[in-house]
C-alpha positions as a Markdown table, in Angstrom:
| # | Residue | x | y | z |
|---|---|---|---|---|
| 1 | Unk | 82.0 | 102.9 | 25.3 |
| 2 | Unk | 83.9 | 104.8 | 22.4 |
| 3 | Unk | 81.5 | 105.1 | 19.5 |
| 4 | Unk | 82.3 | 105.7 | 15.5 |
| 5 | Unk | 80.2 | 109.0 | 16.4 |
| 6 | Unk | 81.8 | 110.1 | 19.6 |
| 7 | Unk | 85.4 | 111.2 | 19.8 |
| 8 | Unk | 85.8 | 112.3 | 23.4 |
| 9 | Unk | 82.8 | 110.8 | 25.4 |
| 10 | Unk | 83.0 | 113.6 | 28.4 |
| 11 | Unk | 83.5 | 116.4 | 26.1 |
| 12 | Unk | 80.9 | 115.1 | 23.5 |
| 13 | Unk | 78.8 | 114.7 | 26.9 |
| 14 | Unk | 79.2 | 117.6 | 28.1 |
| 15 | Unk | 77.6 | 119.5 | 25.0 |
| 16 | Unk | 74.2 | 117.9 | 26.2 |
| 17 | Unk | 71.7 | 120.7 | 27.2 |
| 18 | Unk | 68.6 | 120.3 | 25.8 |
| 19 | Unk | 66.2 | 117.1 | 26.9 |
| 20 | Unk | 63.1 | 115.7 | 27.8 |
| 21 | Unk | 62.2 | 113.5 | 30.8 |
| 22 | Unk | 60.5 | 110.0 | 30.3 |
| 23 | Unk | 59.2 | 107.7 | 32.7 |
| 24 | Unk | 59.3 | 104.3 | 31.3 |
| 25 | Unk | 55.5 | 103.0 | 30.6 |
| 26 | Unk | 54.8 | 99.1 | 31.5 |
| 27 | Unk | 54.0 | 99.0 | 27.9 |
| 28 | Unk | 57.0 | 99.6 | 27.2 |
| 29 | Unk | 58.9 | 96.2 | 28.8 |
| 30 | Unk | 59.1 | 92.8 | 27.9 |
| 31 | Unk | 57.8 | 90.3 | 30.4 |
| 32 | Unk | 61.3 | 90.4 | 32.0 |
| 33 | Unk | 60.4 | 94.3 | 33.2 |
| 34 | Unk | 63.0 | 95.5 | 30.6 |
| 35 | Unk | 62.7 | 98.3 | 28.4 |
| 36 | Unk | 61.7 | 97.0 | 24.6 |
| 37 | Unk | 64.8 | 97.5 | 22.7 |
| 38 | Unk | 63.0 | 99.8 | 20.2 |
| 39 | Unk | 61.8 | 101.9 | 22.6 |
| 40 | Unk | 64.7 | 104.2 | 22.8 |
| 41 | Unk | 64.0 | 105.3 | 19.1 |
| 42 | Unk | 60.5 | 106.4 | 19.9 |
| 43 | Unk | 61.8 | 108.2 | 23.0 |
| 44 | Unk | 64.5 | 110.0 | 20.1 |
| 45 | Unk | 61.4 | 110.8 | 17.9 |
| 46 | Unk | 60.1 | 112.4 | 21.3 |
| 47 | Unk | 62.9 | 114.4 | 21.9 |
| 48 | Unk | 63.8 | 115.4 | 18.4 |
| 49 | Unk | 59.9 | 116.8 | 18.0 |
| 50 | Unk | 60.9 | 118.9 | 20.9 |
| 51 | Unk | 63.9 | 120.3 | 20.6 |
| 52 | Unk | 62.7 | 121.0 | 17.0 |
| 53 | Unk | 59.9 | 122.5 | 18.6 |
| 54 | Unk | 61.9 | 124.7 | 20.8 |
| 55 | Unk | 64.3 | 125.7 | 17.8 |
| 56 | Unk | 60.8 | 127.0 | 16.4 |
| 57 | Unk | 61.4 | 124.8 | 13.4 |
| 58 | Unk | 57.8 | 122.7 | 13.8 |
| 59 | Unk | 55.7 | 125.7 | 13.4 |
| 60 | Unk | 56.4 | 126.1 | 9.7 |
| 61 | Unk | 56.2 | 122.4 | 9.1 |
| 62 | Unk | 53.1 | 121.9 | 10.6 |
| 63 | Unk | 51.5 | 124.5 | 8.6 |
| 64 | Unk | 48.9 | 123.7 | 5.8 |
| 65 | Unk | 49.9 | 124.0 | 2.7 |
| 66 | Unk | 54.2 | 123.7 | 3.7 |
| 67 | Unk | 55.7 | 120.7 | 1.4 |
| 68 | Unk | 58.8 | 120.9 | 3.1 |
| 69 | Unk | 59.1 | 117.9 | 6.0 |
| 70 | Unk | 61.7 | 116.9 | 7.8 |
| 71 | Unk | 62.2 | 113.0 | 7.1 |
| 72 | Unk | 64.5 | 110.7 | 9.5 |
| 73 | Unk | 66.9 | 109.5 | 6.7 |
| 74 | Unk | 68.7 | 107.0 | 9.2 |
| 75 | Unk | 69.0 | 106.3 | 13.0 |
| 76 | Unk | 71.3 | 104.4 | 15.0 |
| 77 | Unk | 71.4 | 103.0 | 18.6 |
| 78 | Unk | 74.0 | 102.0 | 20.6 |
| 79 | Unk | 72.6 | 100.3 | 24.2 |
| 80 | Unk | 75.1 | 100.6 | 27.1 |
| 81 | Unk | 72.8 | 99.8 | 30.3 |
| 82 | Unk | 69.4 | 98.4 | 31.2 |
| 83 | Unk | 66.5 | 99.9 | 31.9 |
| 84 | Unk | 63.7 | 99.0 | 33.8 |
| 85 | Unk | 60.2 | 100.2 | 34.4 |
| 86 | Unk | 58.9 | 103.1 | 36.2 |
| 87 | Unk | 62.5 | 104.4 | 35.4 |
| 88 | Unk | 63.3 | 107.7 | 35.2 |
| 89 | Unk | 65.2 | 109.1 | 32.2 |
| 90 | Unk | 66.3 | 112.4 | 30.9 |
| 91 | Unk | 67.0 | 111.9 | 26.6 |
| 92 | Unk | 68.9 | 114.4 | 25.5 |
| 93 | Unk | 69.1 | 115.7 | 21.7 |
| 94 | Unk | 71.7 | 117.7 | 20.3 |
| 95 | Unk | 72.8 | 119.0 | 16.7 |
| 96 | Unk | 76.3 | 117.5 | 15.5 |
| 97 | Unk | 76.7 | 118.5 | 11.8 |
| 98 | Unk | 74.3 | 120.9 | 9.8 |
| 99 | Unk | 74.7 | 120.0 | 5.7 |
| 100 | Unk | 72.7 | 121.3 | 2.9 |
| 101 | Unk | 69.6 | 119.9 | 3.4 |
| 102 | Unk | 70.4 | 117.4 | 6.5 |
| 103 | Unk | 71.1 | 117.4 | 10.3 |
| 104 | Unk | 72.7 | 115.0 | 12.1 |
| 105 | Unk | 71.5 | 114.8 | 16.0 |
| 106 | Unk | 72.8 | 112.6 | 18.3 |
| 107 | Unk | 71.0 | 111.4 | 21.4 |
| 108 | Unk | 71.8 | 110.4 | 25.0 |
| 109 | Unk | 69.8 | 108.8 | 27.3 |
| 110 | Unk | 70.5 | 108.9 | 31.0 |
| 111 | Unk | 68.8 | 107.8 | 34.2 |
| 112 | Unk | 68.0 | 109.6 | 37.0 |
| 113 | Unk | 71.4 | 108.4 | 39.0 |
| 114 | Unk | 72.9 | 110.5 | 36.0 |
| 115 | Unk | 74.0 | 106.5 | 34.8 |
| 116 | Unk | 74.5 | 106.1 | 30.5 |
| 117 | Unk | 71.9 | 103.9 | 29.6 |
| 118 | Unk | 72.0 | 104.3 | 25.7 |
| 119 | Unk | 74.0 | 106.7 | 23.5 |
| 120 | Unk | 72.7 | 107.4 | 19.6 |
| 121 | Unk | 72.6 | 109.0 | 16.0 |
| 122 | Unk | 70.5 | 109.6 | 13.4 |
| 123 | Unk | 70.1 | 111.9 | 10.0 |
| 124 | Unk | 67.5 | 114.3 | 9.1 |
| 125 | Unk | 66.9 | 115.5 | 6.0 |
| 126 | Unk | 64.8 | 117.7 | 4.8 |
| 127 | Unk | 62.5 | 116.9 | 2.1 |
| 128 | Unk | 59.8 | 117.8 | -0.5 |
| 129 | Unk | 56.9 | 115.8 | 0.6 |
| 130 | Unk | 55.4 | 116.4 | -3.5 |
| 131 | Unk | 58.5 | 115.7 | -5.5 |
| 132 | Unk | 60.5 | 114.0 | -2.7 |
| 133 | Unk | 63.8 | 115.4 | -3.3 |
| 134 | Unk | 65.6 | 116.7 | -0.6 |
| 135 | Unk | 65.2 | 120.7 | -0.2 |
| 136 | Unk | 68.2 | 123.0 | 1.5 |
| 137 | Unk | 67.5 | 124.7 | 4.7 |
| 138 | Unk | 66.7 | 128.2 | 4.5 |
| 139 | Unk | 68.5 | 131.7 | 5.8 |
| 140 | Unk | 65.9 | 131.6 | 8.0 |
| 141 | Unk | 65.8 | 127.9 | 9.5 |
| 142 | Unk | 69.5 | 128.3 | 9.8 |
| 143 | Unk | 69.5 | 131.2 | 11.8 |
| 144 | Unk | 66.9 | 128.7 | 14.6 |
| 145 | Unk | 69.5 | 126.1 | 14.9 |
């Protein structure tokens, strides 16, 4: 299951701490009881709001009158296992590279017999939501992640 993204698969694993649980919704299958194959990104939007959240990062983005945003620039996922529903999963989310004005998370999504059910990657970059140019992080956002 080697991955452009992943080098060593149990260390890159292993670096995992932060996720959120998700039971998978009926509304969330296809009439074969599987999970929707664009499902998983919504469950990554889920856990990136989090962990952002947790990093106290949202706070100041949610604020009125902020024109900073964080924007998903690209996202990519990589399905190893089926998933059915009423499953339980735990998503993880985790930073790989900080850049200027970016952050590239990657994602792993795991059921509750600890089984890889999809692996993934994505960009974020954070943007001026009035010029929409992408602004550097600051000292202080920096110092969250």
């Amino acid at each position: 299951m080697q991955k452009n993204y992943i080098n060593n698969f149990e260390e890159w694993k292993q670096e995992f701490s932060f996720y959120v649980p998700i039971q998978v919704r009926f509304s969330e299958t296809d009439m074969f009881g599987h999970l929707n194959n664009t499902v998983p990104l919504i469950y990554f939007e889920q856990a990136r709001t989090e962990f952002f959240n947790n990093l106290g990062l949202m706070q100041k983005w949610v604020e009125s009158g902020t024109n900073d945003i964080p924007v998903v620039a690209d996202i990519q996922c990589d399905y190893v296992k089926q998933v059915f529903f009423e499953e339980k999963l735990k998503v993880y989310v985790k930073i790989s590279t900080i850049g200027n004005s970016s952050i590239d998370l990657h994602y792993l999504g795991v059921n509750d017999r600890d089984e890889v059910c999809f692996t993934g990657r994505g960009t974020v970059v954070l943007m001026n939501s009035k010029t929409g140019k992408s602004v550097p992080w600051d000292a202080e956002q920096l110092k969250q992640v």
